[in-house]
FIVEXTI-501750 format. One line per 2 residues: their letters; for each residue x, y, z negated of C-alpha. Coordinates in pm, 1 decimal, padded with zeros to 6 digits, always signed. Example, Ala and Ser with C-alpha at 12.3 -4.5 7.8 and 13.67 -1.06 7.14 Angstrom:
# residues 2
as	+01230.0:-00450.0:-00780.0; +01367.0:-00106.0:-00714.0
***
This chain:
# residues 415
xx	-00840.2:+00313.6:-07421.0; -00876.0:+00681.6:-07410.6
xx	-01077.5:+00879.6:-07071.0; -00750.5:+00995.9:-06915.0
xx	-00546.8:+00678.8:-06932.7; -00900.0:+00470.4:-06753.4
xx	-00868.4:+00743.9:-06505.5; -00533.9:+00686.4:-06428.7
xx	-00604.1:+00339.7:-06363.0; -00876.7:+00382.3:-06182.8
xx	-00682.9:+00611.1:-05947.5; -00415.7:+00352.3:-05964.1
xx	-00651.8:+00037.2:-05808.7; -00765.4:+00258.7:-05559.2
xx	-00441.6:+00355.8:-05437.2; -00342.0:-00016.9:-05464.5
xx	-00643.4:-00131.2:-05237.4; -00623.0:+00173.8:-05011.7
xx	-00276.0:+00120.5:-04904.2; -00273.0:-00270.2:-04914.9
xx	-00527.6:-00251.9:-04650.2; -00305.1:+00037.9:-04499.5
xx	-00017.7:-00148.9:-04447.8; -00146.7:-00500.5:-04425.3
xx	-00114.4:-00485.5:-04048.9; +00218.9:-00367.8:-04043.0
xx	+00428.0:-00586.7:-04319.9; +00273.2:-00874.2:-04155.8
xx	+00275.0:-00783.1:-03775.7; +00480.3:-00957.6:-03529.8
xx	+00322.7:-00755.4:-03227.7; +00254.2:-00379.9:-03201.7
xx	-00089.4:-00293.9:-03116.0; -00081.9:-00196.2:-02744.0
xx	-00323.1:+00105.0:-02582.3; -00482.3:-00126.2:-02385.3
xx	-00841.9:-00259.5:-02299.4; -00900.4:-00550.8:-02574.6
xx	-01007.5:-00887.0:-02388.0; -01235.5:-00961.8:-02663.5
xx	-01416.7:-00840.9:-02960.9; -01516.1:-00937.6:-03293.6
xx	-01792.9:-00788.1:-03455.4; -01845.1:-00857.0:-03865.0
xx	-02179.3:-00825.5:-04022.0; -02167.0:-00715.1:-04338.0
xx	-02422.4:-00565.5:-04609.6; -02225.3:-00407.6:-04809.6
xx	-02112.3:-00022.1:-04848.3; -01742.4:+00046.2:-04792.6
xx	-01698.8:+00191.7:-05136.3; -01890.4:+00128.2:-05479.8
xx	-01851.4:+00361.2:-05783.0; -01767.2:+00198.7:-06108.3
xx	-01778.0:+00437.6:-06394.8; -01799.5:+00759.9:-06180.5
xx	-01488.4:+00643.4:-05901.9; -01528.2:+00527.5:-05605.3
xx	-01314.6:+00216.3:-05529.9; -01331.4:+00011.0:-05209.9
xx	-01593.3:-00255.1:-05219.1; -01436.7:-00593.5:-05235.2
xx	-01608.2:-00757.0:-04892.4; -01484.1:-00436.4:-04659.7
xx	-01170.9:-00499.9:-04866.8; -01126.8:-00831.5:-04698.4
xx	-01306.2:-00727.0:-04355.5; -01068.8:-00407.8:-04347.2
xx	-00750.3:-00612.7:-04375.5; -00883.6:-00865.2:-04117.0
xx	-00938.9:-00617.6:-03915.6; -00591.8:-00392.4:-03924.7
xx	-00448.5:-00757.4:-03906.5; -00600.0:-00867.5:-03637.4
xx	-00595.3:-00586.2:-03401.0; -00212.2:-00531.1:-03484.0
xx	-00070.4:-00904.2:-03433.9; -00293.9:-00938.8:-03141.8
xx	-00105.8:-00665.0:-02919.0; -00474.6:-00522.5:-02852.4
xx	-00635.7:-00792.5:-02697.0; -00862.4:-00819.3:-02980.7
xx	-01069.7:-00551.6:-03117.9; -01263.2:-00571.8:-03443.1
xx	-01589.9:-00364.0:-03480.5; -01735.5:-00426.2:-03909.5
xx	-02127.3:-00314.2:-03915.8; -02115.2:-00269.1:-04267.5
xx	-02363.6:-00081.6:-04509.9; -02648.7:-00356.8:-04377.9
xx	-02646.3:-00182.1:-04009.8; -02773.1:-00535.0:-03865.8
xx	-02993.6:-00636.4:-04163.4; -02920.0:-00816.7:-04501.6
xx	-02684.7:-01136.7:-04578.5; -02941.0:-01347.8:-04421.8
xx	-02941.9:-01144.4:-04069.3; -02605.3:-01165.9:-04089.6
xx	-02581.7:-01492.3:-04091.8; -02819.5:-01557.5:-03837.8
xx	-02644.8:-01360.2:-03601.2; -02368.7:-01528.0:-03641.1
xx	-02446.6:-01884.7:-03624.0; -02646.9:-01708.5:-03275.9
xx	-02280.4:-01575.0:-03176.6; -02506.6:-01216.3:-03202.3
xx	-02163.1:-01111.3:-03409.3; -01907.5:-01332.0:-03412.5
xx	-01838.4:-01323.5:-03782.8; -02026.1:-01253.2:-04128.6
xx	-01976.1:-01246.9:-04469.3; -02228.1:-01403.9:-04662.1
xx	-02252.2:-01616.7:-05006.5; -02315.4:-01957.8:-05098.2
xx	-02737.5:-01811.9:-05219.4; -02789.8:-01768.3:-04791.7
xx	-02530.0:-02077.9:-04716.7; -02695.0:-02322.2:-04942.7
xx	-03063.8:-02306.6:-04737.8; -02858.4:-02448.8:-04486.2
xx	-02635.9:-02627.6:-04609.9; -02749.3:-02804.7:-04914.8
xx	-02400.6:-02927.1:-05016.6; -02269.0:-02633.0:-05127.8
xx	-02540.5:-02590.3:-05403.8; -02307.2:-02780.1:-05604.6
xx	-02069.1:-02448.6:-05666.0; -02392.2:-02328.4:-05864.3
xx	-02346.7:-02612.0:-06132.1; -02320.2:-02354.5:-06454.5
xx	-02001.5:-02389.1:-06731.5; -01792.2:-02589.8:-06502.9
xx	-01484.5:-02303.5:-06488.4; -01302.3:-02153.6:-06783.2
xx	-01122.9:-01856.3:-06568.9; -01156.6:-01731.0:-06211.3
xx	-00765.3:-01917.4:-06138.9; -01010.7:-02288.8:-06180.2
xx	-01231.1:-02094.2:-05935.5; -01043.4:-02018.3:-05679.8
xx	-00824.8:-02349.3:-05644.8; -01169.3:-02547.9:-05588.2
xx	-01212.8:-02329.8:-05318.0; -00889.7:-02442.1:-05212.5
xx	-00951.8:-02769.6:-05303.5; -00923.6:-03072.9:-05057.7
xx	-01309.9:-03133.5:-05135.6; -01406.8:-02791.5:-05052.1
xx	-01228.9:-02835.7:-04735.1; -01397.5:-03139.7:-04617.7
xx	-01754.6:-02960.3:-04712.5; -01646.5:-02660.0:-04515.6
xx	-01507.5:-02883.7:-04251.0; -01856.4:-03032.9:-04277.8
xx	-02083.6:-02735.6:-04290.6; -01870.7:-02635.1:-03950.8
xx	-01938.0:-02910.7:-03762.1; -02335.7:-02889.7:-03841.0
xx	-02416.1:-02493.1:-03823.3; -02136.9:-02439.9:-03606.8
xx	-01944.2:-02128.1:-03762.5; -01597.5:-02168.5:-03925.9
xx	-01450.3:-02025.8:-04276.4; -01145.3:-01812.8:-04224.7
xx	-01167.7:-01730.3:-04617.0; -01355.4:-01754.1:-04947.2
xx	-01371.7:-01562.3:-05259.2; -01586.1:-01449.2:-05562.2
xx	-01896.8:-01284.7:-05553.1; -01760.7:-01020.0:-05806.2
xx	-01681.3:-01225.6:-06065.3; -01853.0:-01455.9:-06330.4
xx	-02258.1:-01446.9:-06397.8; -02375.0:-01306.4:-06730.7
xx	-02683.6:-01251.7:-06920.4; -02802.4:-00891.7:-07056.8
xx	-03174.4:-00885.7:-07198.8; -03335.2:-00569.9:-07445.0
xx	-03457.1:-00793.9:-07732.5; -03168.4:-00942.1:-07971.5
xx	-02813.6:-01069.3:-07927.6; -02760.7:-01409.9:-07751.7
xx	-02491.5:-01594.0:-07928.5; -02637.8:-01959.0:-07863.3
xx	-02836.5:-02116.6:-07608.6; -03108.1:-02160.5:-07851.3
xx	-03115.7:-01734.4:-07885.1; -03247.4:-01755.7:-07477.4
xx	-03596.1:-01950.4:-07578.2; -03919.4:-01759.2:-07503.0
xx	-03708.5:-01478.8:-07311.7; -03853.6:-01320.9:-06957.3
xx	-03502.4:-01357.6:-06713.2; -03481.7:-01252.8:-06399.2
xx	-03329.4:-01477.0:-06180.0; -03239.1:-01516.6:-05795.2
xx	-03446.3:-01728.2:-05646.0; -03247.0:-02028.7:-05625.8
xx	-03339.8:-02331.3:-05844.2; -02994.8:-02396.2:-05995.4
xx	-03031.9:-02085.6:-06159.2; -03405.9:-02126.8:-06247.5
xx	-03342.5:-02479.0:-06392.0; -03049.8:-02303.8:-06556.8
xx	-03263.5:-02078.6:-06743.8; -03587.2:-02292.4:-06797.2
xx	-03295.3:-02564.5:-07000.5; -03241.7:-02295.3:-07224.6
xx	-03594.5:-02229.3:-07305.3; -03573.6:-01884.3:-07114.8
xx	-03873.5:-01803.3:-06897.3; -03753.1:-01794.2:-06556.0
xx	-03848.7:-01509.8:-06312.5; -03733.2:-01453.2:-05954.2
xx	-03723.0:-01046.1:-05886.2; -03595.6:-00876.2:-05579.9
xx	-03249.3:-00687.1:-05679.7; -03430.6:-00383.6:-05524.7
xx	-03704.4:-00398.9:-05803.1; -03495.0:-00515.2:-06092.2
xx	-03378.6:-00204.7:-06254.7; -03745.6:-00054.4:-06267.2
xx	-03906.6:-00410.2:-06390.9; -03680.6:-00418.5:-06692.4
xx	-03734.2:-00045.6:-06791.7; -04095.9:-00105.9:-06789.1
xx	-04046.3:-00441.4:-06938.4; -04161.7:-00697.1:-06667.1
xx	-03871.5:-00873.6:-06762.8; -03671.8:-00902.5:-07063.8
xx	-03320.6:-00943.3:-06944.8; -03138.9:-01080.1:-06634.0
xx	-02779.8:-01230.7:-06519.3; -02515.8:-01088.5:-06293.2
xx	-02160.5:-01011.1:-06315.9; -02016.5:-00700.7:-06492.1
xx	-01957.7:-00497.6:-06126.3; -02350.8:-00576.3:-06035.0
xx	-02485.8:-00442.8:-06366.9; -02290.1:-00127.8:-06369.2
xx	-02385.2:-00090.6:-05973.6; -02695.9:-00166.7:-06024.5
xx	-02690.2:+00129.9:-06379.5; -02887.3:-00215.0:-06550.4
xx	-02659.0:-00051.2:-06887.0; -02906.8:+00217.0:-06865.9
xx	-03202.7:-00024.9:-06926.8; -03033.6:-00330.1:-07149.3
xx	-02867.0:-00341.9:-07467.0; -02739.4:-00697.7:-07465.1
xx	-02480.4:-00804.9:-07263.0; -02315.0:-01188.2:-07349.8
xx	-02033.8:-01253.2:-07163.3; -02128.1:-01664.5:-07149.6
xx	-01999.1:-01672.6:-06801.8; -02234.2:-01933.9:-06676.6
xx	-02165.1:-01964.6:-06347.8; -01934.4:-01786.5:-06060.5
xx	-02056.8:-01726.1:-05699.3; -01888.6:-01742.7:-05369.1
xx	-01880.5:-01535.9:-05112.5; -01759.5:-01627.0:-04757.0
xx	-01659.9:-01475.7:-04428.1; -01715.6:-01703.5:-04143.3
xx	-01680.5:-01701.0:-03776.9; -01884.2:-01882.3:-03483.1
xx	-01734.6:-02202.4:-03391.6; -01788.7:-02144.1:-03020.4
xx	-01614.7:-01812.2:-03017.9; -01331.9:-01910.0:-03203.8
xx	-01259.0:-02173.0:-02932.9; -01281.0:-01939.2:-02670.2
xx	-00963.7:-01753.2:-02797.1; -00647.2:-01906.4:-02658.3
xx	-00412.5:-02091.4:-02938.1; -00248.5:-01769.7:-02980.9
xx	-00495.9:-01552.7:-03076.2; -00669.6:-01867.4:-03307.4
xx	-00311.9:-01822.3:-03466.1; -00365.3:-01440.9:-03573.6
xx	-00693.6:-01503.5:-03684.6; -00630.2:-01742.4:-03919.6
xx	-00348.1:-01525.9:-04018.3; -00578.4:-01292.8:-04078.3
xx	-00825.4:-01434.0:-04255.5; -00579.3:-01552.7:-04518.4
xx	-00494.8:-01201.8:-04535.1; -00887.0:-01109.0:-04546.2
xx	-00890.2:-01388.3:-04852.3; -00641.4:-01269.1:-05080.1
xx	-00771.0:-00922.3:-05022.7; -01107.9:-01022.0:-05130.1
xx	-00969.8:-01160.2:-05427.6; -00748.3:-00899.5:-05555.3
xx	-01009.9:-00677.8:-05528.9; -01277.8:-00843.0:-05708.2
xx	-01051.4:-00909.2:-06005.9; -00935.5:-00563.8:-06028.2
xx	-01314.2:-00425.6:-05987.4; -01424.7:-00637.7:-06251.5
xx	-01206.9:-00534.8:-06491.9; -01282.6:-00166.6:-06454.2
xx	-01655.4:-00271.0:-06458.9; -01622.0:-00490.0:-06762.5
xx	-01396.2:-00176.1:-06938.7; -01659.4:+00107.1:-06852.0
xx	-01976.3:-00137.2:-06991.3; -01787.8:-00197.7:-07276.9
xx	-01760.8:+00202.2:-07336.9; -02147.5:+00259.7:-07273.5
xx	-02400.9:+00233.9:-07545.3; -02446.1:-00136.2:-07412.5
xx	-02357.6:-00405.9:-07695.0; -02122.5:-00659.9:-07487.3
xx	-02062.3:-00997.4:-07687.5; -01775.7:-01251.5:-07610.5
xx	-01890.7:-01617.6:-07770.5; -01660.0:-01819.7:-07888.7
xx	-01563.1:-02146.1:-07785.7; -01776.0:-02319.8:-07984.1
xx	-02131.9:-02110.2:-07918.1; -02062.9:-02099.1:-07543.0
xx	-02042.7:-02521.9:-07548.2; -02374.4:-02474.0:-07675.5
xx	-02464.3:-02342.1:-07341.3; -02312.4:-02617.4:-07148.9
xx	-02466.6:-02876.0:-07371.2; -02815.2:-02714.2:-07291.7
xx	-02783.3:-02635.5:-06917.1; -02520.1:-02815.1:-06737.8
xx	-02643.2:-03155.3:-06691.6; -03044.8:-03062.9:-06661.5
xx	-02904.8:-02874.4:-06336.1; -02679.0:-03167.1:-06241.7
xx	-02971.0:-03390.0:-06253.8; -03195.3:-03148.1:-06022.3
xx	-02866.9:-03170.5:-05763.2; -02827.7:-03504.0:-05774.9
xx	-03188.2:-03465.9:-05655.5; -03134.4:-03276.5:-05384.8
xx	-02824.3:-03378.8:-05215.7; -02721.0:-03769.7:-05361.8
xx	-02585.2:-03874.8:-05683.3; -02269.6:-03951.1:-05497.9
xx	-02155.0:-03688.5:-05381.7; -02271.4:-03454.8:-05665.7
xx	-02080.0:-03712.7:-05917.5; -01782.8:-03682.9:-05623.7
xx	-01776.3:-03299.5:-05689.6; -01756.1:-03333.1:-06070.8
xx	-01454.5:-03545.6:-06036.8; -01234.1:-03326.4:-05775.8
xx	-01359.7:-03024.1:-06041.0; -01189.0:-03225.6:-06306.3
xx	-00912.6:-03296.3:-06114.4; -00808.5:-02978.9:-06004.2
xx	-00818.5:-02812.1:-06340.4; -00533.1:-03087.1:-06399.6
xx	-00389.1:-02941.9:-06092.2; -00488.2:-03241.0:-05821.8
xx	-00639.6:-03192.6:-05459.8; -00569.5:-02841.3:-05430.4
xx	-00425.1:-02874.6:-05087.9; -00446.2:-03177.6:-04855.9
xx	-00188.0:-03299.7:-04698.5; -00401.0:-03216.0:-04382.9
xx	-00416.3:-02869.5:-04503.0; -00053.4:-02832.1:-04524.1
xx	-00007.3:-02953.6:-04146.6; -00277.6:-02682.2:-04044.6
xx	-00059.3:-02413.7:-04237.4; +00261.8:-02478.1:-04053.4
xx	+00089.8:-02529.2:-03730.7; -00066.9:-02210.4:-03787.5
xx	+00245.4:-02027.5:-03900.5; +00497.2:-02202.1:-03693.2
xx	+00718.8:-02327.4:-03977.7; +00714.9:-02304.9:-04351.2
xx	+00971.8:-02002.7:-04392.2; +00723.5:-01812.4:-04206.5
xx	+00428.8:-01911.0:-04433.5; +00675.6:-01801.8:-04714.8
xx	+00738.0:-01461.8:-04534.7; +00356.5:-01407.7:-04578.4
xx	+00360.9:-01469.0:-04936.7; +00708.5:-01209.4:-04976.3
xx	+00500.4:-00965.4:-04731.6; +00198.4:-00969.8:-04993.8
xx	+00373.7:-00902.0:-05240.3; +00589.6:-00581.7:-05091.0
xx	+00239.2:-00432.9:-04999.2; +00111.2:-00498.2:-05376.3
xx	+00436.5:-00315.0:-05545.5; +00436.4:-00019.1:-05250.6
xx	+00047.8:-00032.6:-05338.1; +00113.2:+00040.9:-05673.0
xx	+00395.0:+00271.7:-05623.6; +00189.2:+00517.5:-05423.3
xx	-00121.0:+00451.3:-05674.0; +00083.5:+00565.9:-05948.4
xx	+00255.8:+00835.2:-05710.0; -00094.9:+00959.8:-05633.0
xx	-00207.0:+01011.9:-05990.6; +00181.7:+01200.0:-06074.2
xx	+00104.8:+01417.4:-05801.5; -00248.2:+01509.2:-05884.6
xx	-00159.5:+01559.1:-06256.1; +00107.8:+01810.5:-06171.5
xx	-00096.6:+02014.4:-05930.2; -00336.0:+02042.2:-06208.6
xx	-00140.5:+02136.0:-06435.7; +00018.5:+02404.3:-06178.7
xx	-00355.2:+02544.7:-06136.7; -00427.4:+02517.1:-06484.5
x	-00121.7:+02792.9:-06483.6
***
């Protein structure tokens, strides 16, 4: 793919997540916003930037994606009685601050990943099982799976904050390192990795004969230019974010493992709202969700494209050297979470993942009752769906529209 046609697609994504977020709030409004004093407020922590460049463009950063859409949503379909404030760019401190605050009803929602989740919540250490997905699709319909449900259901009922929706943490995990080529698990042993510090992912590592080694993000890029480390694992967004192509010149695309990332809302708050208002925030995190999502998948992709033009050497396994990955690391972790939270319900987990890769449990039957309770009958859940999609192709339309436009009025100065 030559430089103009990425740039056109870059310009194209941007313009797609710019004006879904745009118009969320009107294709799916019921209510005009009204110039009125809002009866309550909503404040999201969040740690992330608004934007993050990939390859030289700025494109909107995946978790104000989903907060920006909540947040048009919300204050839209709730005639103005609610008003949504996002402290994003780390304002009230990292993830974990976040998350604290929240829990505290501080802010009354966060977003935050399953790394912060897990210390208090133990459960949900079993998403960090490595090689159980082959695509992001398997991903994301465990999410929606009847067992993540309960554990959510769960988790709310002992920290006291609710999900209102769930996505990746910018895709699937890889491993980069400076020495030689990793093409089989056995190519990891005797190799410095950083790693968070979360013993899935140690244990992960150590299985594979790799030397484990918890780094701050902050310090990463520096400890593997002066060789601290030998290599670490993120997804393709993280490394280019993080300019780690600059410092590597391995990058394996084994796809070990996929992280979550949440945005969650105090319990107690929630239940202050009246029915109504409950209503358009669910609505609205569903909205929040799928905006999440579409914008990690397109982000990735340009990530993934742009490493794979840099002087980095990006490897795809094939099927049978990644199993050799799984064979090493899957069930050394399994047997550290069965551990840590019962052989039960860890062995309970492996079946519902096996089960909805054959398409079972992806939505309970109490799930469905919650939906058209929520919506107020199933044509109007389907009207969401139709409205998501009219904002996508009108997204695209004035992506492409945008990057006409620009071309001629270059070419008309270039004159």
């Amino acid at each position: 793919m030559n430089g103009r046609a990425k740039t056109i697609i870059k310009k194209g994504v941007a313009g797609v997540s710019a004006l879904a977020i745009l118009l969320a709030g009107t294709f799916f409004g019921t209510t005009p916003a009204k110039a009125e004093e809002a009866e309550y407020t909503i404040k999201i922590a969040n740690s992330n930037a608004p934007f993050t460049n990939i390859d030289g463009q700025n494109v909107i950063d995946t978790v104000n994606a989903g907060c920006f859409a909540f947040k048009n949503y919300v204050e839209q379909n709730s005639g103005g009685r609610i008003k949504v404030e996002i402290y994003d760019s780390g304002v009230l401190g990292g993830s974990s601050e976040g998350l604290s605050q929240c829990m505290q009803n501080v802010v009354q929602a966060c977003v935050t990943g399953d790394g912060e989740l897990s210390t208090l919540y133990p459960k949900l250490q079993v998403l960090c099982v490595p090689y159980l997905f082959d695509d992001r699709t398997q991903f994301y319909d465990m999410l929606d799976s009847e067992f993540m449900a309960s554990l959510f259901n769960d988790m709310r009922n002992q920290l006291g904050i609710r999900l209102l929706a769930s996505s990746d943490n910018g895709g699937f995990r890889s491993i980069s390192n400076n020495v030689r080529p990793i093409r089989t698990a056995d190519d990891l042993k005797g190799l410095k990795i950083r790693s968070m510090e979360i013993p899935a992912y140690t244990t992960m590592l150590e299985s594979m004969g790799a030397v484990a080694t918890p780094i701050a993000w902050a310090e990463l890029y520096t400890s593997l230019q002066t060789g601290v480390v030998d290599g670490q694992e993120n997804p393709p967004a993280n490394v280019l974010n993080g300019s780690l192509q600059e410092v590597q010149k391995y990058y394996t695309l084994d796809q070990h493992s996929i992280s979550s990332l949440v945005l969650m809302m105090n319990e107690d708050f929630y239940q202050s709202l009246p029915a109504d208002l409950q209503q358009v925030v669910d609505r609205g995190g569903r909205l929040a969700q799928e905006s999440m999502r579409g914008a990690n998948c397109a982000n990735e992709e340009l990530a993934l494209q742009a490493l794979q033009d840099s002087d980095m050497e990006v490897y795809i396994p094939t099927a049978e050297e990644k199993e050799t990955f799984k064979e090493a690391a899957q069930e050394p972790v399994l047997e550290w979470l069965r551990g840590e939270i019962g052989s039960e319900y860890a062995d309970e987990f492996m079946a519902a993942v096996e089960g909805v890769k054959k398409g079972e449990g992806i939505l309970t039957s109490e799930e469905k009752v919650m939906e058209q309770q929520q919506t107020g009958s199933g044509t109007q859940g389907n009207t969401i769906v139709v409205g998501a999609c009219i904002v996508a192709v009108f997204s695209v339309l004035f992506g492409i529209f945008t990057v006409v436009r620009t071309k001629r009025k270059g070419e008309a100065d270039e004159k």
